[in-house]
BALOMAR-765284 format. One record per atom (N, C-alpha, C): residue in three letters; atom name; y, z, x. Coordinates in nm, 2 decimals, decimal comma. Last residue first. Layout:
residues N
@residuo = ALA	atomo = CA	north = Y	up = Z	east = X
...
//
This chain:
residues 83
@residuo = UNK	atomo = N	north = 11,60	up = -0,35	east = -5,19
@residuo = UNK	atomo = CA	north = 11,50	up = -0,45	east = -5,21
@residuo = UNK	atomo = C	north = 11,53	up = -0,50	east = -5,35
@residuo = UNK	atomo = N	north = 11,79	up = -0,19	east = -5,13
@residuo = UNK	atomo = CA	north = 11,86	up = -0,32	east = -5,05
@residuo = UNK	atomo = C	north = 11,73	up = -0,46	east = -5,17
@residuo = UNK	atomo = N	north = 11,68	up = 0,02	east = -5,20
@residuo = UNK	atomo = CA	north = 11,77	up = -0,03	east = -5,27
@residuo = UNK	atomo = C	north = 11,79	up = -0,11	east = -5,25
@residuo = UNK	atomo = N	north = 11,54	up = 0,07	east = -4,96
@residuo = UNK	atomo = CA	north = 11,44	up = 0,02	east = -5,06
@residuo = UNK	atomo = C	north = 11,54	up = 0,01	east = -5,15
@residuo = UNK	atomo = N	north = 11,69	up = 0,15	east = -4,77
@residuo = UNK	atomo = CA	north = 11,64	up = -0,02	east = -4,76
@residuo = UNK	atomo = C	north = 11,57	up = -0,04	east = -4,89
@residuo = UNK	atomo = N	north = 11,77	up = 0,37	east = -4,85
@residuo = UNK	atomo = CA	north = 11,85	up = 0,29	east = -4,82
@residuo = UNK	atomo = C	north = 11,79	up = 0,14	east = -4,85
@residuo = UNK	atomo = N	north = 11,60	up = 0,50	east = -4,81
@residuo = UNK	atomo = CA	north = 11,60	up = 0,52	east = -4,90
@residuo = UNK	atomo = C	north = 11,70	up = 0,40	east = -4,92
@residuo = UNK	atomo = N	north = 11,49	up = 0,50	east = -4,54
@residuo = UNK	atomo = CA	north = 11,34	up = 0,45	east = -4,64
@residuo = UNK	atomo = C	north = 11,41	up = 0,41	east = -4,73
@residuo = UNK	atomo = N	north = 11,70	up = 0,66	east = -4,47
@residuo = UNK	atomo = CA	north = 11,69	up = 0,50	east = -4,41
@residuo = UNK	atomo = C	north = 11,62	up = 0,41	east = -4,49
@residuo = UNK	atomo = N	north = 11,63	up = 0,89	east = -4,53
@residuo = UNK	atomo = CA	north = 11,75	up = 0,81	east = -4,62
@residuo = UNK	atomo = C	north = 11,72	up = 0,68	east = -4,54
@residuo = UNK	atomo = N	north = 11,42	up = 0,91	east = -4,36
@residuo = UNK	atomo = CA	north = 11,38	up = 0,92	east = -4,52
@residuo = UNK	atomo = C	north = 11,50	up = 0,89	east = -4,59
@residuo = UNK	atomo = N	north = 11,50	up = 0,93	east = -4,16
@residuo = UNK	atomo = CA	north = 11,45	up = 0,82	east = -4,15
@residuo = UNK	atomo = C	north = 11,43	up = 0,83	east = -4,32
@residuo = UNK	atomo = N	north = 11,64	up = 1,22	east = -4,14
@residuo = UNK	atomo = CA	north = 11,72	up = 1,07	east = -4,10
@residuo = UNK	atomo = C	north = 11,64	up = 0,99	east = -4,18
@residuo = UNK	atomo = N	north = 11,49	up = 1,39	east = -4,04
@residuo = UNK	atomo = CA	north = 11,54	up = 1,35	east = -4,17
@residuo = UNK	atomo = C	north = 11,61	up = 1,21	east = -4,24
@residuo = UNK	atomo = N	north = 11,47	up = 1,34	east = -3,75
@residuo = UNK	atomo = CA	north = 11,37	up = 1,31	east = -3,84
@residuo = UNK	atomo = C	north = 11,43	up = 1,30	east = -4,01
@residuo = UNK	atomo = N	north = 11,80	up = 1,19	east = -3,68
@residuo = UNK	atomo = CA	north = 11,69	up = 1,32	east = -3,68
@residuo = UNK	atomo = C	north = 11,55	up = 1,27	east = -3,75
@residuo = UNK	atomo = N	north = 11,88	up = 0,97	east = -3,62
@residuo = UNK	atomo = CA	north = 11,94	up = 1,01	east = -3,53
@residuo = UNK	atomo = C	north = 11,80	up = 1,13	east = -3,49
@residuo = UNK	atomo = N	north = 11,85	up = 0,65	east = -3,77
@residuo = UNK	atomo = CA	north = 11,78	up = 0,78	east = -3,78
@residuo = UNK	atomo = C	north = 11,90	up = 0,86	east = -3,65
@residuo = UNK	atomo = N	north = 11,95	up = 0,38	east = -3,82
@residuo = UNK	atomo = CA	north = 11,99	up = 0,40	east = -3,72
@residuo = UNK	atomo = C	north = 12,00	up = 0,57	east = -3,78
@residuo = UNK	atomo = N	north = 11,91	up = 0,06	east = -4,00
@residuo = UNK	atomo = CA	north = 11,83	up = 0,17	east = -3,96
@residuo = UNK	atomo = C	north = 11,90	up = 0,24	east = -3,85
@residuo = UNK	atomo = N	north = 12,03	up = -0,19	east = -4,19
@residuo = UNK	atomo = CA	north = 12,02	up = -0,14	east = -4,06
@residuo = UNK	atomo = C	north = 12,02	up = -0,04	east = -4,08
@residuo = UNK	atomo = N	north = 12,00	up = -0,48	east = -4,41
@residuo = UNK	atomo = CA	north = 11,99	up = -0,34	east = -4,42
@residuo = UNK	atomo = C	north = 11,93	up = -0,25	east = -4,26
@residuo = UNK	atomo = N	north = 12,15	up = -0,72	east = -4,54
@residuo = UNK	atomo = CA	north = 12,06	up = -0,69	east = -4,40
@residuo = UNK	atomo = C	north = 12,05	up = -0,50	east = -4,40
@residuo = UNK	atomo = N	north = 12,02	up = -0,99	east = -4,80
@residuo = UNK	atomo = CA	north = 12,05	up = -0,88	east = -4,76
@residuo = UNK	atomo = C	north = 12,03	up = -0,79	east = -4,59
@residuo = UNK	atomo = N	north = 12,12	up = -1,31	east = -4,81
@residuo = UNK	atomo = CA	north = 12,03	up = -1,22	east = -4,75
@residuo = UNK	atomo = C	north = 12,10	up = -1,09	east = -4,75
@residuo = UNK	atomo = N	north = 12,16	up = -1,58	east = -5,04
@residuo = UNK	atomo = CA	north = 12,20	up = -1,48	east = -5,00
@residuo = UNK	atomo = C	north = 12,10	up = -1,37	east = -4,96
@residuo = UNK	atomo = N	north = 12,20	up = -1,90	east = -4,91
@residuo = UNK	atomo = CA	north = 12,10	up = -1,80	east = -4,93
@residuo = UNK	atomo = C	north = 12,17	up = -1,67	east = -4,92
@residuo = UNK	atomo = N	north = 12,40	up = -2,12	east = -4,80
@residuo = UNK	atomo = CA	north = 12,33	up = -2,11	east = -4,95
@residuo = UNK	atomo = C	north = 12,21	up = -2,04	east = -4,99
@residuo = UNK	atomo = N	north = 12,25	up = -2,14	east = -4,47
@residuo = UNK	atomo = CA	north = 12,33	up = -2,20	east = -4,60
@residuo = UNK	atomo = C	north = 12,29	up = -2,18	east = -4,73
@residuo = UNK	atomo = N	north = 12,28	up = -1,92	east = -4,30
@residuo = UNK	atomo = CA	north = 12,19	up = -1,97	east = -4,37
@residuo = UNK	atomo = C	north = 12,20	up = -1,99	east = -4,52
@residuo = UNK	atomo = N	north = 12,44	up = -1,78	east = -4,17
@residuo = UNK	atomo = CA	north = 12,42	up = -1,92	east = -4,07
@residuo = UNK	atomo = C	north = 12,34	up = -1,98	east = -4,18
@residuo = UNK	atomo = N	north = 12,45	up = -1,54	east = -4,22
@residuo = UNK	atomo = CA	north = 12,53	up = -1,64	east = -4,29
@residuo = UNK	atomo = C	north = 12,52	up = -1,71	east = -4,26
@residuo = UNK	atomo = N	north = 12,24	up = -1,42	east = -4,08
@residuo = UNK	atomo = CA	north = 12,18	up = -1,43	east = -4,22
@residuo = UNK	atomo = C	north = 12,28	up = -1,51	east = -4,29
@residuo = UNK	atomo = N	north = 12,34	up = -1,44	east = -3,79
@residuo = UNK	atomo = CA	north = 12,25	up = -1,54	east = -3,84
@residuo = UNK	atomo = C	north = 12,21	up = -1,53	east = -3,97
@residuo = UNK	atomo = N	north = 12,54	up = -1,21	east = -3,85
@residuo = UNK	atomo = CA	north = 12,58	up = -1,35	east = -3,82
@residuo = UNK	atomo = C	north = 12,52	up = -1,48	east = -3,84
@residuo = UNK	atomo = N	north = 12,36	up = -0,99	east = -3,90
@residuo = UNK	atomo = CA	north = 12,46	up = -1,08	east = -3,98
@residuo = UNK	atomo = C	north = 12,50	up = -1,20	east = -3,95
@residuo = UNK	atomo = N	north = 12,29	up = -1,02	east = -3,63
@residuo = UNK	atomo = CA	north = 12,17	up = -1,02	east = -3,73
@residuo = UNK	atomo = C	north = 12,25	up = -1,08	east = -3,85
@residuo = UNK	atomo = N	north = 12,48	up = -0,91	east = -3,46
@residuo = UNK	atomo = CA	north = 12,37	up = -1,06	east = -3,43
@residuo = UNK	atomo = C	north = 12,32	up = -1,15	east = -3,57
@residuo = UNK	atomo = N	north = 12,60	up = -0,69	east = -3,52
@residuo = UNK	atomo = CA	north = 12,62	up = -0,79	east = -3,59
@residuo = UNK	atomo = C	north = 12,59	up = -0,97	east = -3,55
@residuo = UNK	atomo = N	north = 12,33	up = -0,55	east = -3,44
@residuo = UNK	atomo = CA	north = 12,38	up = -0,59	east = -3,61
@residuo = UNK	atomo = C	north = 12,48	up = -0,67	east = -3,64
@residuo = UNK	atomo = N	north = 12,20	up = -0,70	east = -3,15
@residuo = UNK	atomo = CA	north = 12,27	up = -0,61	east = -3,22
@residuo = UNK	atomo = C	north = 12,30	up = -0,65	east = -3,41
@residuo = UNK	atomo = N	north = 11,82	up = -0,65	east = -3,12
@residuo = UNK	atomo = CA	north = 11,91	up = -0,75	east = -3,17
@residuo = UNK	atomo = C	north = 12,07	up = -0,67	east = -3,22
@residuo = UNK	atomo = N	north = 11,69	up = -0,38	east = -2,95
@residuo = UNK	atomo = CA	north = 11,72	up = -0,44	east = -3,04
@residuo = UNK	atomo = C	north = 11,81	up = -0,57	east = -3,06
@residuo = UNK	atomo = N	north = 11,80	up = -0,23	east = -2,71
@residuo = UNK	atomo = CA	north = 11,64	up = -0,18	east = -2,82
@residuo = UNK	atomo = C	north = 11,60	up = -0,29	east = -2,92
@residuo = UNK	atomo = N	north = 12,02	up = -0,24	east = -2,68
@residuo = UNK	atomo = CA	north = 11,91	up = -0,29	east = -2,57
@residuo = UNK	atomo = C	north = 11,83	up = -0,30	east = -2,62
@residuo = UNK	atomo = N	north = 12,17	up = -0,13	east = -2,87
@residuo = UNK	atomo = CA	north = 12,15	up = -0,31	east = -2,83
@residuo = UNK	atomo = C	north = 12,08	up = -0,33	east = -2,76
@residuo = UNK	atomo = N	north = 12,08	up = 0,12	east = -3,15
@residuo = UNK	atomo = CA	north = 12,08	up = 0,07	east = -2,99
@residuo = UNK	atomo = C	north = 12,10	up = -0,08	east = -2,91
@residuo = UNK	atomo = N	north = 12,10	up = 0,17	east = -3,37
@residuo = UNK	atomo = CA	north = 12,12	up = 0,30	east = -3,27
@residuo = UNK	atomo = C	north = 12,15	up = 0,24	east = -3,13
@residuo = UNK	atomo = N	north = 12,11	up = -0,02	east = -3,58
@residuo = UNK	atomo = CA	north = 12,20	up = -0,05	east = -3,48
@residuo = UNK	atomo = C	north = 12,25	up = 0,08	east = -3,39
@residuo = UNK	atomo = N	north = 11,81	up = -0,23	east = -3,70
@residuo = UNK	atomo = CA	north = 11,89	up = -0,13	east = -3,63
@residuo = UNK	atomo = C	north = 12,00	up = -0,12	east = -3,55
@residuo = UNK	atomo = N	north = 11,70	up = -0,42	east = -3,96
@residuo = UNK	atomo = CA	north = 11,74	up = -0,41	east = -3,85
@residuo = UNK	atomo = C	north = 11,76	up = -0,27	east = -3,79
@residuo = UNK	atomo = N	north = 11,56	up = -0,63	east = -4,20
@residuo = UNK	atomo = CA	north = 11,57	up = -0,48	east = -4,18
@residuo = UNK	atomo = C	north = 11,61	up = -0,51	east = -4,02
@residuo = UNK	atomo = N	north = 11,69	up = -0,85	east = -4,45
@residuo = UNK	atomo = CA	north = 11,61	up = -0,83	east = -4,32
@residuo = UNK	atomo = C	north = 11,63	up = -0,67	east = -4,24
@residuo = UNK	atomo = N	north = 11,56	up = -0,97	east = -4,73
@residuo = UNK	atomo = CA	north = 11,65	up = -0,87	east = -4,71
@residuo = UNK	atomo = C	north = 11,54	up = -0,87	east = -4,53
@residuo = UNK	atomo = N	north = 11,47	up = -1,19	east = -4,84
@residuo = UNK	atomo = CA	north = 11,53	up = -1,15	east = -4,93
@residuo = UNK	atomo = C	north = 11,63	up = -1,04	east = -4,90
@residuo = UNK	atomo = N	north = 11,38	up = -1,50	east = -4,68
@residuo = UNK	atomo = CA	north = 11,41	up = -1,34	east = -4,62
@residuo = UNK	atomo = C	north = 11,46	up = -1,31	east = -4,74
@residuo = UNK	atomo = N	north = 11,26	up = -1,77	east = -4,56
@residuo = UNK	atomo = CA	north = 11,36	up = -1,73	east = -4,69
@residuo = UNK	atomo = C	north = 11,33	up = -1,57	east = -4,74
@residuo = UNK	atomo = N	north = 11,13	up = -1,91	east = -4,34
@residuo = UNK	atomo = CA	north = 11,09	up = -1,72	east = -4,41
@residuo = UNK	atomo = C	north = 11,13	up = -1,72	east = -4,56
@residuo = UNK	atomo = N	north = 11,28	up = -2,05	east = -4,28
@residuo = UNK	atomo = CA	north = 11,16	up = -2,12	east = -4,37
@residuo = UNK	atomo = C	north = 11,10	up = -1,98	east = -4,38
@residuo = UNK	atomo = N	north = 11,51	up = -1,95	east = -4,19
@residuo = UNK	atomo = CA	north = 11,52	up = -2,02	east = -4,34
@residuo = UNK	atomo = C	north = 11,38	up = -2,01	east = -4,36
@residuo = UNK	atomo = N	north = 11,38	up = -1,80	east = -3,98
@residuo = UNK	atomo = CA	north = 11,41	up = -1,74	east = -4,08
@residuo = UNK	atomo = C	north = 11,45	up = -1,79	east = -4,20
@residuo = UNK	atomo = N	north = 11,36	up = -2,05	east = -3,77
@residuo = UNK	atomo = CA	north = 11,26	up = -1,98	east = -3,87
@residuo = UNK	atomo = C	north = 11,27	up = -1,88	east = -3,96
@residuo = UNK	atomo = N	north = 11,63	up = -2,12	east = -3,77
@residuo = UNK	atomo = CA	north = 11,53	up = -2,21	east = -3,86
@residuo = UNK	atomo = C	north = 11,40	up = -2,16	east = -3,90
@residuo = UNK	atomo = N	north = 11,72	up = -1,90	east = -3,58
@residuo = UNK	atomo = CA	north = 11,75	up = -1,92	east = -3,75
@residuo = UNK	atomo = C	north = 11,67	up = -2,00	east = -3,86
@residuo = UNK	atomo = N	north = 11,58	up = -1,69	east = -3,41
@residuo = UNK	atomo = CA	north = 11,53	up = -1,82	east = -3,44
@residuo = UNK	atomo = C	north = 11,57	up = -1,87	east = -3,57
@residuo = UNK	atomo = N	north = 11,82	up = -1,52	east = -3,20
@residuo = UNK	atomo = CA	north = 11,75	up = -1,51	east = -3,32
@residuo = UNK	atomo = C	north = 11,69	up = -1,62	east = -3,37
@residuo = UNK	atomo = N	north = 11,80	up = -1,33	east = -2,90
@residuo = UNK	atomo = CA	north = 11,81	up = -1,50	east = -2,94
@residuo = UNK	atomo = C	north = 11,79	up = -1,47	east = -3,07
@residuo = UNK	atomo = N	north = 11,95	up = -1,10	east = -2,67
@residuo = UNK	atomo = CA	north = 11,79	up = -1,16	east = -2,76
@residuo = UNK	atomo = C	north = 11,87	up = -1,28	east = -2,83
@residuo = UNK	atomo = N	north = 12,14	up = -1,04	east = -2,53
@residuo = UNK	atomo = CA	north = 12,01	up = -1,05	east = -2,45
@residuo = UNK	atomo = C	north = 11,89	up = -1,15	east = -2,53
@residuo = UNK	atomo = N	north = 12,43	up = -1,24	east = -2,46
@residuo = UNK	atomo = CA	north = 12,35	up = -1,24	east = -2,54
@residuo = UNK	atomo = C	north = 12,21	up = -1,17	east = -2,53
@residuo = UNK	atomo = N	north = 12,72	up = -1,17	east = -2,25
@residuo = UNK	atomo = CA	north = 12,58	up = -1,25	east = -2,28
@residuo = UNK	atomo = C	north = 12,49	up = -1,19	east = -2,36
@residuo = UNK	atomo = N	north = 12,90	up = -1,03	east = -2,16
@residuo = UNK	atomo = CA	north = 12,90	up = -1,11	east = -2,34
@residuo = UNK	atomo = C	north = 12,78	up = -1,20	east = -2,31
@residuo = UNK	atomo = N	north = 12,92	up = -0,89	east = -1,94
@residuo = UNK	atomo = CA	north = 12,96	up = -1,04	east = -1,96
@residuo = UNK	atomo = C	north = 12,93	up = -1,11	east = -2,09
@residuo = UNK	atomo = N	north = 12,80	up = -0,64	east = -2,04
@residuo = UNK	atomo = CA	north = 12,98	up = -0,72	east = -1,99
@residuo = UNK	atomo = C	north = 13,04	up = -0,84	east = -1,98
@residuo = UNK	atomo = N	north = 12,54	up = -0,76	east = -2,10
@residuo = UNK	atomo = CA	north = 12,65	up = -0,70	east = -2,19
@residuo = UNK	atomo = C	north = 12,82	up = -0,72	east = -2,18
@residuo = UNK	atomo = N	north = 12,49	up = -0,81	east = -1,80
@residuo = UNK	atomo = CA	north = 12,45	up = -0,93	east = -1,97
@residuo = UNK	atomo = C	north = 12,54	up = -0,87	east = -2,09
@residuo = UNK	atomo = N	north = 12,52	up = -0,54	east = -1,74
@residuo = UNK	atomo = CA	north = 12,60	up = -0,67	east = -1,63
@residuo = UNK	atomo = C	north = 12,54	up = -0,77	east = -1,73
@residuo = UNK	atomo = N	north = 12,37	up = -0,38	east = -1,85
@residuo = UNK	atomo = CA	north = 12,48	up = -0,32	east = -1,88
@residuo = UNK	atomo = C	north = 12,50	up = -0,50	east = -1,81
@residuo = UNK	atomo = N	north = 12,10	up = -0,49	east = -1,81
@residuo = UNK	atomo = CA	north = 12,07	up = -0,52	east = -1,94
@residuo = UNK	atomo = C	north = 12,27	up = -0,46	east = -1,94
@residuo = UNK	atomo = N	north = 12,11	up = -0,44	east = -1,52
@residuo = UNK	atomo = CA	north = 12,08	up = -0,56	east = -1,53
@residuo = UNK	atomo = C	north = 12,13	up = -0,62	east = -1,74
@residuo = UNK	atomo = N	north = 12,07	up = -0,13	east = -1,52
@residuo = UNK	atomo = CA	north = 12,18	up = -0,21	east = -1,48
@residuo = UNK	atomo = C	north = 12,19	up = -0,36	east = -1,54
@residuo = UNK	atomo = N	north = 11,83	up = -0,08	east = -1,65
@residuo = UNK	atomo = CA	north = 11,94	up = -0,03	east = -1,72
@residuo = UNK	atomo = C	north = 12,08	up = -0,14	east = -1,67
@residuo = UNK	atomo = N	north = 11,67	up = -0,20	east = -1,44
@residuo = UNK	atomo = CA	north = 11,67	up = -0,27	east = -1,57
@residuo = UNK	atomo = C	north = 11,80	up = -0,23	east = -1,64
//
């Protein structure tokens, strides 16, 4: 798997997809992400790229990337300013 998900990477292939039309009809005020990891996840600047795709909305993207347990309580703290 590890291999398979590094040979889609090298070659700039994309693993995940983002469904932009369905996040217009979300109309998202802020979308939470992470960027500890690309396998784990959509990368960030996936995520950006599809919140500009969305004409004439401004979306906040606020990304998570804990390392420690303490971590996660600036992350809480982070996104809940984003709100």
């Amino acid at each position: 798997m590890d291999r398979s998900v590094r040979d889609l990477l090298q070659a700039a292939l994309a693993i995940y997809d983002l469904n932009v039309d369905l996040l217009a009809k979300l109309d998202p005020e802020v979308v939470v992400t992470q960027d500890l990891c690309e396998v784990c996840a959509v990368s960030y600047s996936a995520v950006c790229a599809a919140m500009n795709r969305l004409a004439g909305r401004e979306v906040a993207v606020a990304s998570v990337h804990p390392q420690r347990l303490d971590d996660i309580w600036g992350d809480v703290q982070r996104v809940a300013v984003r709100v």
